[in-house]
C-alpha positions, 0 to 999 in steps of 0.5 A: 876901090878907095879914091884918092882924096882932092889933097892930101892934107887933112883938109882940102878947099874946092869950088865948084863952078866958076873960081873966086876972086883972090887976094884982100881981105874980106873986109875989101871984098864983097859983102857977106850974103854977096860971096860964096856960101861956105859949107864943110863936110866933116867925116871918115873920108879915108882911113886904114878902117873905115872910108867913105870917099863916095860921100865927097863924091856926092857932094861934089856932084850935087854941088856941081849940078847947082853951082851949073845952074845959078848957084843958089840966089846966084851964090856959088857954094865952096866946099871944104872936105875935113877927113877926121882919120877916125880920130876923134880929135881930129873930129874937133879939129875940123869943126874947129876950123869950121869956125875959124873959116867962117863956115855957113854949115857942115854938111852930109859927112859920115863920123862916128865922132859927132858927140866931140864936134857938136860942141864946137858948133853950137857954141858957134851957132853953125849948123850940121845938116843931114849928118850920117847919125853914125855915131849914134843919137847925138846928131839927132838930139843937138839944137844945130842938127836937121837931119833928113831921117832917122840916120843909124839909129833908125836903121839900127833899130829896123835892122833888130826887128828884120832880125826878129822876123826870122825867129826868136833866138837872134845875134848882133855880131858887133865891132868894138868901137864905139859906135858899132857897139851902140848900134848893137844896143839899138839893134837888140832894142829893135829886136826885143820889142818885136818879142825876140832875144839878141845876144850881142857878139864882140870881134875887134875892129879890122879883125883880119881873121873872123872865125873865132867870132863867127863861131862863137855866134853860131854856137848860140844856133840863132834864127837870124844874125844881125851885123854892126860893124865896119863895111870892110868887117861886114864883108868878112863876116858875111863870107865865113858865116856862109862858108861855115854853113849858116843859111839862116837870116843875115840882117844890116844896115844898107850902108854896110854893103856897097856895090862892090862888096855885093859883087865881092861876095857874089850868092854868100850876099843872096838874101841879106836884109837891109834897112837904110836911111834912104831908099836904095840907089836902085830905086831907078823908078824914082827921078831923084835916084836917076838924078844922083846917079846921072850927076854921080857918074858925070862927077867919078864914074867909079864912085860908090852909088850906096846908102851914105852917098845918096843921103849926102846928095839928098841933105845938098839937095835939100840945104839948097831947097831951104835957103832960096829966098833966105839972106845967108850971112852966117850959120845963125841965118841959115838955121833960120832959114830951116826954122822957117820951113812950113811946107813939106819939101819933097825929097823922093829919096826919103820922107818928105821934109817937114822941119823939125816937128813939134811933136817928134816920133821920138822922144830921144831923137827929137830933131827927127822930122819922121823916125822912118827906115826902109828895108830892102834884100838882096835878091839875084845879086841886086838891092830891091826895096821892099815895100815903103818906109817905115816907123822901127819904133812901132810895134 
């Protein structure tokens, strides 16, 4: 069920922890790397076709938590919330008003708009860390990003090679926007190197009514059927595929189905194959996973615990790790701060972060610090991992 968000503005202010102080300008107040560090988070919060108020909920949560011990180097952290209407000029307006707040960094949202707002940020110099990559490969391109994984492309990709797993004759049923579209492109990439052939399915976006693209991809009798679309789509798509008698492979990005949307589909979802950003939130032997989920119920205990709200949770967590013992001033310091990361800093819930690498594992997603994904099934209506993760790109 959707939460209503903080505001109902476009754009909400909370601070976690204890209040700032009002009134004066900043000149009068305390010295720039002695208030707040001011974060954004730009993203899909809530829109008629694609919402993702859990990610809020993440970093709140994380927020919370820091904020309740110290904060970082004693500074509280301010979050502002910009919910892009899936518009992509909303998208600019945000980052617009990044700047204009003097915003430190933007932080964990889920956009397919970041090709619009990137621009607005590196001409500020603010950086964008462990963005969603939803909208494709320009988050992990852009000198200001430091994603924390292989984001949407990666799961793209790996989602393609699960599909190949099943056999040679594979579909990608894709929404028609933007972003869907190019993660059926990268699905295909994923499939073809793994030696199998992909046709790609159009449907409209928020289609109330599937069943002509569901039966146009089952003329095409494919061993496996890949999906890009909108998780309320993949919920559709899912239901009518098995109700018209398919029982061959469904493959998707695991952010595609949160825990209501499996319980929604109830045995249609049994064996769905998955590849995420992060491991999946029932990964309970891992103690950040137990973390997030403690601070995810302490926060909204009616939140989705899935695939995008773990990874804002572990972008906070590493933005904290990265800037102790940092002067933040400014979002210049702060990705001065990530220039100067030369350990691994352990994540648990993806790949160690190791900075950006001098010698990527892709050359078209440079920022990347290890192009990884990790796959997962559902089995007797749970997520299960399978196995670690791994590089999509390699054959």
């Amino acid at each position: 069920m959707k939460r209503r968000l903080f505001s109902t503005f476009a754009v909400s202010t909370l601070v976690l922890g204890s209040v700032a102080a009002c009134g004066g300008s900043e000149a009068d107040s305390a010295a720039a790397d002695e208030g707040p560090i001011k974060l954004m988070s730009i993203g899909s919060f809530e829109t008629p076709v694609f919402s993702t108020p859990q990610v809020e909920t993440a970093l709140r949560a994380k927020i919370a938590d820091i904020n309740g011990n110290g904060g970082i180097d004693g500074r509280e952290v301010e979050l502002t919330i910009c919910n892009d209407k899936f518009d992509p000029n909303e998208a600019t307006s945000c980052a617009q008003r990044a700047v204009s707040g003097g915003v430190h960094a933007v932080i964990g949202g889920a956009s397919p708009f970041s090709p619009q707002f990137l621009p607005v940020l590196e001409a500020a110099k603010i950086p964008l860390v462990a963005g969603s990559a939803s909208s494709g490969a320009a988050e992990l391109q852009s000198e200001i990003s430091f994603p924390v994984n292989a984001g949407a492309p990666g799961m793209s990709i790996g989602t393609g090679r699960l599909a190949a797993q099943a056999g040679s004759s594979t579909v990608v049923i894709a929404s028609d926007n933007e972003g869907s579209q190019t993660g059926a492109d990268l699905s295909i990439q994923g499939a073809e190197s793994a030696g199998a052939k992909m046709t790609k399915v159009t449907m409209k976006l928020g289609a109330p009514d599937v069943s002509a693209t569901v039966a146009r991809a089952l003329q095409l009798k494919p061993d496996a059927i890949a999906l890009q679309v909108v998780t309320e789509d993949a919920l559709k798509v899912v239901k009518s595929l098995r109700q018209s008698g398919y029982k061959g492979a469904i493959t998707a990005p695991g952010s595609l189905f949160p825990p209501a949307s499996l319980e929604a589909l109830g045995d249609f979802a049994e064996g769905v194959r998955m590849t995420s950003r992060v491991v999946p939130p029932t990964s309970t032997d891992i103690p950040q996973v137990k973390e997030f989920l403690a601070q995810m119920k302490k926060e909204d205990p009616k939140a989705q615990t899935d695939d995008l709200a773990l990874n804002a949770w572990t972008g906070m967590y590493l933005l904290a790790e990265v800037l102790k013992g940092h002067e933040i001033t400014d979002g210049a310091s702060v990705i001065a701060a990530f220039d100067a990361v030369d350990k691994p800093i352990e994540l648990g819930t993806a790949p160690d972060y190791t900075g950006v690498p001098a010698t990527p594992d892709s050359k078209t997603y440079p920022r990347v610090p290890e192009f990884a994904t990790v796959g997962s099934a559902v089995k007797d209506g749970k997520v299960v991992r399978e196995g670690d993760f791994f590089n999509p790109l390699e054959a």
